[in-house]
C-alpha positions in Angstrom: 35.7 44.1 67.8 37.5 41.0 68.7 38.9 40.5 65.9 41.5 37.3 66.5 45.2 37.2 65.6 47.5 34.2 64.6 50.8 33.9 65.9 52.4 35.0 62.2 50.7 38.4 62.9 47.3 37.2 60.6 44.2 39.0 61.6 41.3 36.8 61.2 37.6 38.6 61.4 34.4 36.8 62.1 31.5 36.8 59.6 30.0 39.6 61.7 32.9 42.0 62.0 33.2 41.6 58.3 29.7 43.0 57.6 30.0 46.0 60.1 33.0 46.9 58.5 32.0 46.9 55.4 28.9 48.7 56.1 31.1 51.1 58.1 32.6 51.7 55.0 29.8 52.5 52.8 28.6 55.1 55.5 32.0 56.9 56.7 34.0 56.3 53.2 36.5 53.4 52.4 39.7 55.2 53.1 38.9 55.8 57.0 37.6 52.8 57.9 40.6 50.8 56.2 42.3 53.1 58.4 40.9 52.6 61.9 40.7 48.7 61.3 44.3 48.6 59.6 43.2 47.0 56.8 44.7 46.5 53.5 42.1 47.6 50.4 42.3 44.7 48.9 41.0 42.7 51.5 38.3 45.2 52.0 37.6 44.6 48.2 38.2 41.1 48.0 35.3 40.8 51.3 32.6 43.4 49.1 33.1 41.1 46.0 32.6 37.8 48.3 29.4 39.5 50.1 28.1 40.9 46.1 28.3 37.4 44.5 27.4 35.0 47.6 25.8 36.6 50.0 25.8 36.7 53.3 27.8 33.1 53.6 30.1 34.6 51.4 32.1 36.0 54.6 32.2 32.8 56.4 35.4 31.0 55.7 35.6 28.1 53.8 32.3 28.4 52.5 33.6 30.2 49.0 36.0 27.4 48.5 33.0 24.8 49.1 31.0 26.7 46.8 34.1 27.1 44.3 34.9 23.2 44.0 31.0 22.6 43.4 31.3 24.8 40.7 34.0 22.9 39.4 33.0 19.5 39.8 28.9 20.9 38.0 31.4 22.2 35.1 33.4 19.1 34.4 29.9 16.9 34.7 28.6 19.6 32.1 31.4 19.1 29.7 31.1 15.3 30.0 27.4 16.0 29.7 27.9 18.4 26.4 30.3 15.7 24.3 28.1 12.9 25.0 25.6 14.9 23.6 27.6 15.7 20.6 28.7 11.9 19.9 24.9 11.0 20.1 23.9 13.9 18.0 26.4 13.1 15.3 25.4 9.0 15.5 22.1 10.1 14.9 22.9 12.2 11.4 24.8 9.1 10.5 22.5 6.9 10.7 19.9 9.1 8.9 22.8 10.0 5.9 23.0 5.6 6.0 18.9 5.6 5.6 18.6 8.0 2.9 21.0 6.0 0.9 19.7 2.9 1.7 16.4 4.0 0.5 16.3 6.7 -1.9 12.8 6.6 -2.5 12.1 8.0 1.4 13.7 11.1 0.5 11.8 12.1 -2.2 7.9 10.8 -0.8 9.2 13.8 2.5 
């Protein structure tokens, strides 16, 4: 491995040293590998969960937070999306509450 470190001491893994120690893990147990790669377990952890919900790209760096501030911006358009739907929704059962009073015959020939 060739695995890089910053001058603070931070070890920084490539997207492929990432997946061989994690499937290192799964076949000689957690504990050992962490061990022989100094790793802390919740890095370990923190790179399963990354490769569970992502995928492969996952392990890349900076791709989570791309996919993270996507996911953010599609919520906010969603919520914008969800009241405008609402103010429509209720302008519609106003004007329909104007109609029936308005005409009280329509009601009654439904």
């Amino acid at each position: 491995m060739c695995m890089e470190t910053t001058e603070k001491g931070i070890k920084k893994f490539s997207k492929d040293e990432k997946q061989k120690i994690l499937a290192e893990a799964e076949h000689n147990g957690v504990k050992v590998t962490l061990a022989k790669y100094n790793l802390y377990p919740a890095t370990f952890y923190y790179w399963r969960k990354k490769l569970t919900v992502y995928g492969e790209e996952g392990l890349s760096h900076q791709v989570v937070k791309n996919h993270e501030s996507l996911i953010k911006r599609l919520e906010k358009e969603n919520e914008a999306l969800k009241l405008l739907l609402a103010e429509k929704e209720l302008e519609s059962r106003l004007k329909d509450e104007l109609l029936k009073k308005k005409y009280p015959e329509m009601k009654k020939k439904r």
